[in-house]
N, C-alpha and C positions, 0 to 999 in steps of 0.2 A: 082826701088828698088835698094836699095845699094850692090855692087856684095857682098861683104863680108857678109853680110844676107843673099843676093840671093843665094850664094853658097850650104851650108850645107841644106838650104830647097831643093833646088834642089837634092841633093843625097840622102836625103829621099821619094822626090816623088819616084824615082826611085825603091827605093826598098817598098815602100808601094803600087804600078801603077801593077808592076809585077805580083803578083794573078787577080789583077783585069783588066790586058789585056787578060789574058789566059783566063781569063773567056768569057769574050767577044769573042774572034778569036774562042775558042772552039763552039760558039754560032751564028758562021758567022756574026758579028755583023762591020761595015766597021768604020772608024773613023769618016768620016763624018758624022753617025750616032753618034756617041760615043760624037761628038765636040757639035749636036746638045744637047743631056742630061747635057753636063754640064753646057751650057746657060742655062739651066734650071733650076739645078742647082743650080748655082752661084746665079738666081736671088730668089729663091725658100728660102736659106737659109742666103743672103742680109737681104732680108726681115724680116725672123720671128727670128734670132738671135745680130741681130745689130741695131733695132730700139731702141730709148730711152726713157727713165722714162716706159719701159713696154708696148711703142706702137709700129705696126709695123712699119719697116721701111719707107718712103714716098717715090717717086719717082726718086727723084733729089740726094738722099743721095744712094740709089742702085745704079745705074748712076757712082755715085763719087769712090764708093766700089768697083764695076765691070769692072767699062771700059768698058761698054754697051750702047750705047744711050738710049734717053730717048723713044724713037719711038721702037726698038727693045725690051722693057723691059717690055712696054705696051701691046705688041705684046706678050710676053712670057706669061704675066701673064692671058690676056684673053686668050691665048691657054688652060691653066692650070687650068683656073677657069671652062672654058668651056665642061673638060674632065667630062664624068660620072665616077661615083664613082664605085671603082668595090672592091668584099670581098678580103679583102687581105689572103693570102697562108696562112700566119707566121701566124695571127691570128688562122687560121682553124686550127694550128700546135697548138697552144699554149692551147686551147680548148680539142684537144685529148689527148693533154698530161694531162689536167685537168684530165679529162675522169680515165685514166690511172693511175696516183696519188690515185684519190678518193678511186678506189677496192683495193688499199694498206692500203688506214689511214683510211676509214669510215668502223666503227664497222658491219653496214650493209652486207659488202659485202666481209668481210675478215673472216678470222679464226686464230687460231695458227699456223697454216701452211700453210699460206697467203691468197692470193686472190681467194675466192669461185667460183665454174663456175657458172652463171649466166642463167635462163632462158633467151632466146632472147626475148619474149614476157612478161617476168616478170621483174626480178632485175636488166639485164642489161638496158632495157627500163626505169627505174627508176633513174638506175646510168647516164643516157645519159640525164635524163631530170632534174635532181639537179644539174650536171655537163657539159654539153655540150651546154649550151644555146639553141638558138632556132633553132641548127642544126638538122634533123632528126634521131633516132636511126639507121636507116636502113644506113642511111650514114654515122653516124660514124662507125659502125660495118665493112661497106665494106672498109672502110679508115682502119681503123685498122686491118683488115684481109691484105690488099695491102700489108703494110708496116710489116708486119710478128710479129702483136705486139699482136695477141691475135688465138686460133685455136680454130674450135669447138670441141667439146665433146661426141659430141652425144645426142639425146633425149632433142633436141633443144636448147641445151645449150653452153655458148662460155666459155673458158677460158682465160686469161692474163696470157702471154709469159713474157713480163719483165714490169718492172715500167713506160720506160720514151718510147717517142713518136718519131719515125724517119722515116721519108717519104722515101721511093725509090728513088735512084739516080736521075731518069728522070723524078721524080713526082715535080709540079712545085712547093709545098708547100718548097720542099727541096732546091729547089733555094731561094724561099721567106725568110725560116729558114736563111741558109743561107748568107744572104745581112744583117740578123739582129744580128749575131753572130759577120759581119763583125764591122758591125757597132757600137753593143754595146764597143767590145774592143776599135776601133778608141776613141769613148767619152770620155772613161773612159781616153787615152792616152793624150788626149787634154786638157780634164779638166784636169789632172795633171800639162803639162804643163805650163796652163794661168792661175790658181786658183789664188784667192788673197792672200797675204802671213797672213792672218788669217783663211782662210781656210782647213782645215785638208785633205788631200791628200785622194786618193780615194787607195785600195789597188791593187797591181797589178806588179809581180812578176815573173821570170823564172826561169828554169835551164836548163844546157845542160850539156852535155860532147861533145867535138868537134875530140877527136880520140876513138871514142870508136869503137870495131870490129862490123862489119855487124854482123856475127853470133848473135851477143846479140839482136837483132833489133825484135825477134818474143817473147823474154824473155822480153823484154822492153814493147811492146807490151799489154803485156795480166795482166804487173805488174801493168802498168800504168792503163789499165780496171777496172781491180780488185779495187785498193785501190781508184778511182778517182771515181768510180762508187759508193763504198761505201761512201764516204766525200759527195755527192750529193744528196745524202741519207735521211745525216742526215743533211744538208744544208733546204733541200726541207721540211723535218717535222718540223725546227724548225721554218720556214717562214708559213706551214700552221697552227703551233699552235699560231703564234701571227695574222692570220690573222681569226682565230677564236674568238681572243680576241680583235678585231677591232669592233670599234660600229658606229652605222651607220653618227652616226652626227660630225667623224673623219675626221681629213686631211689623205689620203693617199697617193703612193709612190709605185714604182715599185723597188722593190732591188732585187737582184741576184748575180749570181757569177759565171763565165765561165770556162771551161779545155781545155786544145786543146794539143795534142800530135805532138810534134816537129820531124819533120825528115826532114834532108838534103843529097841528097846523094854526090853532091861535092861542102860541103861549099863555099863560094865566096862572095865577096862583091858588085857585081854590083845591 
């Protein structure tokens, strides 16, 4: 690769690798480990994003893309195919957040002054089985009791704590979550980058201040809660009312939109 290319891509790994060493070293994870996943990797996303006319990619062109042999990549892939399939975290997160949503917008299970408490053996069992696929109620209730998103009431009955769904630090959904926050923003940042110049740009935006005093950092805080919590709100109802007006013989599409609260505490460039 041409240094003049190579250059600026390289100062980006750096500061994009950053969160995602910490995460790893916070997780004893050794590089030798870390060197094998991105073989994997590298040939994982060869394959299903660089094949052409819409087929996967073939052997000899992963090979060409990678700088992996042809023996090593055969090897990768019957590892990969060989893995069992196991339920993903992020899924089970995006299901209880379903869960969660519903006793806000389904008439059911709300009132004028929000989300009704639920029998455990009546409405919430019902909101878990229009809403939570074919996860058990018992289980999402203890999921959602874990992650501080609903409390009982008494006289068998639960209540919802807030809207949205957030796993415990060390709950591995949270890691799952997570890897897919990371990853939606990466997309979104790429697709920008490589779109075709008739493609309409995806949206995607910051701001900061870079001398603002600590002091302000708990006012910051709880502004940014408030009003980001409320935008998600009404982001979230107006994505369930067009998906109420989705019929079933439609193409459909996963859209969304992310927030993330910025802090640095000694800005820097590495």
């Amino acid at each position: 690769m041409d240094q003049q290319h190579y250059r600026p891509l390289q100062q980006a790994w750096r500061r994009l690798a950053r969160p995602l060493v910490v995460l790893l070293l916070k997780n004893g994870v050794m590089y030798q480990e870390f060197a094998k996943w991105c073989k994997q990797a590298y040939v994982t996303v060869a394959e299903e994003d660089f094949g052409k006319r819409g087929r996967p990619t073939n052997q000899s062109r992963i090979a060409l893309l990678t700088g992996l042999d042809r023996k090593e990549i055969k090897r990768l892939r019957d590892a990969r195919n060989a893995a069992s399939p196991s339920t993903r975290a992020g899924a089970k997160a995006d299901r209880l957040g379903r869960v969660l949503g519903a006793w806000y917008q389904d008439e059911r299970f709300f009132d004028t002054l929000g989300p009704r408490p639920l029998r455990i053996d009546g409405g919430f069992a019902q909101l878990c089985r229009d809403y939570g696929g074919d996860v058990p109620d018992s289980t999402i209730l203890k999921e959602l009791e874990s992650g501080g998103a609903v409390e009982r009431c008494g006289k068998g009955r639960v209540l919802a704590k807030r809207r949205y769904y957030m796993p415990a630090p060390t709950n591995r959904a949270a890691l799952a979550r997570s890897a897919e926050v990371y990853r939606d923003l990466g997309e979104t940042l790429v697709y920008n980058l490589y779109r075709a110049p008739d493609q309409p740009s995806r949206f995607e935006g910051r701001v900061s201040g870079l001398r603002v005093a600590k002091r302000h950092a708990p006012a910051f805080k709880e502004f940014i809660e408030r009003r980001g919590q409320a935008f998600l709100e009404e982001v979230d109802q107006w994505l369930h009312d067009k998906e109420s007006d989705t019929h079933d013989n439609e193409d459909t599409m996963r859209l969304g939109v992310g927030l993330y609260h910025l802090q640095e505490e000694n800005p820097s460039d590495a």
